[in-house]
C-alpha positions as CSV (number, residue, x, y, z in Angstrom):
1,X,218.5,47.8,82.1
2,X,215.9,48.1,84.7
3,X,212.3,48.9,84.5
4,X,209.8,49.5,86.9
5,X,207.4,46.9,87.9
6,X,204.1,47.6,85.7
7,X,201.7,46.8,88.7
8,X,203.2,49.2,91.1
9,X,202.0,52.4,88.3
10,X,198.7,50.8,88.4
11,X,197.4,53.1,90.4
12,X,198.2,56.1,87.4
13,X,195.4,53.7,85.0
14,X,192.2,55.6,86.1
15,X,189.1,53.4,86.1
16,X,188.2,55.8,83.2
17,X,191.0,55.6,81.0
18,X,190.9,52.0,81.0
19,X,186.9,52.3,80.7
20,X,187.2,54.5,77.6
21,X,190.1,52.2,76.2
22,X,187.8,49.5,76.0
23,X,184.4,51.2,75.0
24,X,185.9,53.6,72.9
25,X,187.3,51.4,70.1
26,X,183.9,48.5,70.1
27,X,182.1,51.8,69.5
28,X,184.3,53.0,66.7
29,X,184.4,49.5,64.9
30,X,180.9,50.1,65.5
31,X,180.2,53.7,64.1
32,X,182.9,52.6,61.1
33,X,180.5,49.6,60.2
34,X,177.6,52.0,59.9
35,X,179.6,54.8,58.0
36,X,177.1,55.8,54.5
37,X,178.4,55.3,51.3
38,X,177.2,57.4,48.6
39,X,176.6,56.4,45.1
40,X,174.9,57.3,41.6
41,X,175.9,57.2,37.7
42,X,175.5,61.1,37.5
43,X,176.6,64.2,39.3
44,X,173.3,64.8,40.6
45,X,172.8,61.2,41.7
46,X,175.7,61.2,43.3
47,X,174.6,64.7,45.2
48,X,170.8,63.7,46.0
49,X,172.5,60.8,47.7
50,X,175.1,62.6,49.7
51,X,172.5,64.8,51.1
52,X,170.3,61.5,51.9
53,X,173.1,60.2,54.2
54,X,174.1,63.7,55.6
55,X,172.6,63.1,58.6
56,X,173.8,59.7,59.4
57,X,177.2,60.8,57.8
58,X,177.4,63.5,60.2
59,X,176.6,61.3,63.7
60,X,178.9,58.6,62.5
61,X,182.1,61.2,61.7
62,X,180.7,63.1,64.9
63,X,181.2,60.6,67.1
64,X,184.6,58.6,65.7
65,X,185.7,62.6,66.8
66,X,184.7,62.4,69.7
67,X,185.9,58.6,70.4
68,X,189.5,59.1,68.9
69,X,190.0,62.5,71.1
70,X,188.9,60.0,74.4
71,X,190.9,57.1,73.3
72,X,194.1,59.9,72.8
73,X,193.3,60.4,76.0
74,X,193.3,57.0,77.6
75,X,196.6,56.6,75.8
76,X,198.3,59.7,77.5
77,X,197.2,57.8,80.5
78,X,198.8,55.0,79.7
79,X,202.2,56.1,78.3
80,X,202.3,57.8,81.8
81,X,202.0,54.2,83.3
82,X,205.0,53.5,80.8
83,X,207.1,56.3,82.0
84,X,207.5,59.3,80.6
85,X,211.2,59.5,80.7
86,X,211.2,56.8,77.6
87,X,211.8,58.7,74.4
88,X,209.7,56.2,72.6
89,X,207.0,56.8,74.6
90,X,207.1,60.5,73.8
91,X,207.7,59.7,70.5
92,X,204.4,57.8,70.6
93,X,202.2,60.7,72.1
94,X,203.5,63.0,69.8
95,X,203.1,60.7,66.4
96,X,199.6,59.9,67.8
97,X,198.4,62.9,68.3
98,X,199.2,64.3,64.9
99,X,197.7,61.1,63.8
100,X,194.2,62.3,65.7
101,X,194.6,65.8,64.7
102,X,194.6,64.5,60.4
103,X,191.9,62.0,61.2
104,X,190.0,64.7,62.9
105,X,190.1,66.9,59.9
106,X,189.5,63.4,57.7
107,X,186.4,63.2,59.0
108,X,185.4,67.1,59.2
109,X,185.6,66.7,55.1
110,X,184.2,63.9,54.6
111,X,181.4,64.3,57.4
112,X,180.4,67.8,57.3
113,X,182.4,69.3,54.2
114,X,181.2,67.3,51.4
115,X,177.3,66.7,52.8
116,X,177.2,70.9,53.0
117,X,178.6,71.5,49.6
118,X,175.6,68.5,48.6
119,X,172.9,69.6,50.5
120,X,173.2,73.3,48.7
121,X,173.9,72.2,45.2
122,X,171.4,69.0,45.0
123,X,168.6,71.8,43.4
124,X,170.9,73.2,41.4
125,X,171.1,73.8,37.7
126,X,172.9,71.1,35.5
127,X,175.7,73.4,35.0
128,X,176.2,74.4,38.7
129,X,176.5,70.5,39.6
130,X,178.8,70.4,37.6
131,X,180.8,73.5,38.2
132,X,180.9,72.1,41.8
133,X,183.0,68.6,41.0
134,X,186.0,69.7,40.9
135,X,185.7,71.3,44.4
136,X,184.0,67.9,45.7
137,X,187.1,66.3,44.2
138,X,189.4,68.6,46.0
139,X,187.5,67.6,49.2
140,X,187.8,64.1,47.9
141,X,191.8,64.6,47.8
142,X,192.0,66.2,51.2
143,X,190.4,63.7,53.0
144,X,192.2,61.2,51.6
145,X,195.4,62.9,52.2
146,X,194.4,63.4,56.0
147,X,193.3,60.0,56.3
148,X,196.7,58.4,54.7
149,X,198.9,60.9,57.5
150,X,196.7,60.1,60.1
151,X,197.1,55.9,59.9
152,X,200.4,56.3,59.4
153,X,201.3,58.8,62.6
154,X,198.6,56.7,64.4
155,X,200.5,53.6,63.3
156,X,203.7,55.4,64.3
157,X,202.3,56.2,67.6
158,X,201.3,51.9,68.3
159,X,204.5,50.6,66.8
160,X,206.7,53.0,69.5
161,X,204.8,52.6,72.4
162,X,205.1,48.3,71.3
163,X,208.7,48.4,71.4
164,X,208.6,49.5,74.9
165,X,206.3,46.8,75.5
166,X,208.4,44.3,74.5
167,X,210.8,44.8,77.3
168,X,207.6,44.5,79.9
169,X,207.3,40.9,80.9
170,X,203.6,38.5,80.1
171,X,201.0,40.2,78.5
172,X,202.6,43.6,77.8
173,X,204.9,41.5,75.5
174,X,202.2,40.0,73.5
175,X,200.4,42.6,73.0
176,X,203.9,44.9,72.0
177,X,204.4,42.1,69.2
178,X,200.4,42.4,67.8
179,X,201.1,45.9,68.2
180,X,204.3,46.2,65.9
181,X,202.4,44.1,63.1
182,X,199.2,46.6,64.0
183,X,201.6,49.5,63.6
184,X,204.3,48.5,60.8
185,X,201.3,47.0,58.4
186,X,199.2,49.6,57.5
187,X,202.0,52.0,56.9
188,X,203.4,49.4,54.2
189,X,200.4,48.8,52.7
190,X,200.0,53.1,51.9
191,X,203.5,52.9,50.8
192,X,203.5,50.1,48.5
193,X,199.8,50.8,47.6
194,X,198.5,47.8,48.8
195,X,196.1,49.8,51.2
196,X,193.1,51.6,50.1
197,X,191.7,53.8,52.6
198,X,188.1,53.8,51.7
199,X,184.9,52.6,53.9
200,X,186.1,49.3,54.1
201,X,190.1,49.5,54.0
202,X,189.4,52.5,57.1
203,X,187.4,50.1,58.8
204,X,190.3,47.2,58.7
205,X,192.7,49.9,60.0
206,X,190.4,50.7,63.1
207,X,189.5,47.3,63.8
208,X,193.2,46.0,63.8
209,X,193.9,49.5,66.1
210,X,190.6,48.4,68.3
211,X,192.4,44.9,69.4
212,X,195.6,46.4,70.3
213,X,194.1,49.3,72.3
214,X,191.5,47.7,73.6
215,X,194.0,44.8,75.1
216,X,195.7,48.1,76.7
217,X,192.7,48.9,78.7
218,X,192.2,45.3,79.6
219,X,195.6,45.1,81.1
220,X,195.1,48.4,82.8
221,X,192.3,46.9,84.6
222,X,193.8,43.8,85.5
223,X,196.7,46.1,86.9
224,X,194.8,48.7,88.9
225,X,192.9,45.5,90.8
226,X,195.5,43.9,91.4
227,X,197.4,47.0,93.3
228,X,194.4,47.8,94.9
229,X,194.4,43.9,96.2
C-alpha cells in the first residue's frame, strides 16, 4: 500500500498548529500541577475551603478549556497532514473530539459548578449544608463520569491516529508505538479499575497525552522546515 511522503504535506502543519501542539500540553501539565484540592472533616470545612480555592479553581479549569479546544485544533491540523481519506484518522477526530467535549463539561463541574454551589452555601445554616451534599455529590458523580468518557475517547482518538503512524517511516513510527501504550493504558486502567481519575491520576493521564502530542508538534516542525528548505 502506498502512502504519501510525510514531508511533501508539510506545508498543511501551520507554524501555529505545531506552536500550540507544543505549548499547549507544557501548559496543561502545568495548570494540572497547580489544580486546588479541597479538604475538611466537616461539611462546612469542606465548603469554606471550596470557596477559598474558587478562584484558583476557576483559572486552572479555565484555561485546561481553553488549551484542550487549541490542542483539538492542532490535531485537526495534523490528521489533515495524515490524510483525510484514512478512516482511522477520522475515526480519531471524531473519538477526540467527544473526548474534549466530556472533559470540557469535566471541568465546567468541577471548576465553576461545585465552587458556585460553595461560595453560596459556606454562610449557611447547619441544616442547609447539609441539605446541599447530596447535590455536591451528584456534581461529584458527573464530573467523574465526564472525566472517565473523556480519557477514554481522548485515548481512543491517540491510539487511532498511532496506528496510522505506524505505517509512516522514522519518527512517526516511534511516536505511533508510545502513542498506542499512551492510548490503550489509561482505557485499561478505567476498565479494570486500576485508574483513579482524581488530581493526581488526571494529571498522569495529561502528562502521558503531553509527550505524545507534544512529539507531534515537534515533528510538524521539523517537517514544515524541511519543505520549506
Amino acid at each position: 500500500m502506498q502512502h504519501e511522503d510525510p514531508n511533501k504535506l508539510a506545508p498543511k502543519a501551520t507554524r501555529w498548529s505545531a506552536a500550540v501542539l507544543i505549548a499547549g500540553p507544557i501548559l496543561s501539565v502545568f495548570a494540572m500541577a497547580h489544580h486546588p484540592t479541597a479538604g475538611g472533616a466537616s461539611t462546612a470545612e469542606r465548603l469554606a475551603s471550596m470557596t477559598r480555592h474558587a478562584s484558583l479553581g476557576g483559572f486552572v479549569h479555565g484555561a485546561l478549556i481553553v488549551l484542550m479546544v487549541g490542542i483539538f485544533i492542532g490535531l485537526v491540523t495534523f490528521a489533515g497532514i495524515l490524510g483525510w481519506r484514512i478512516g482511522r484518522v477520522r475515526a480519531g477526530v471524531i473519538a477526540y473530539s467527544v473526548g474534549v467535549v466530556c472533559m470540557v463539561g469535566a471541568a465546567l463541574v468541577s471548576g465553576f459548578l461545585v465552587p458556585g454551589l460553595a461560595e453560596r452555601y459556606v454562610d449557611a445554616t447547619p441544616a442547609e449544608m447539609e441539605a446541599v451534599v447530596p447535590v455536591l455529590h451528584f456534581c461529584h458523580e458527573a464530573n467523574q463520569t465526564l472525566a472517565k468518557a473523556g480519557t477514554m475517547a481522548m485515548s481512543a482518538g491517540i491510539f487511532l491516529w498511532s496506528l496510522v503512524l505506524l505505517t509512516r517511516p522514522g519518527w512517526l513510527r516511534i511516536v505511533g508505538v508510545f502513542g498506542l501504550a499512551v492510548g490503550a493504558l489509561p482505557v485499561l486502567g478505567l476498565v479494570l479499575g486500576r485508574l483513579h481519575l482524581d488530581v493526581h491520576g488526571m494529571l498522569l493521564v495529561v502528562l502521558a497525552q503531553a509527550i505524545w502530542t507534544v512529539a507531534i508538534g515537534v515533528w510538524m516542525v521539523g517537517a514544515a522546515r524541511s519543505s520549506g528548505s
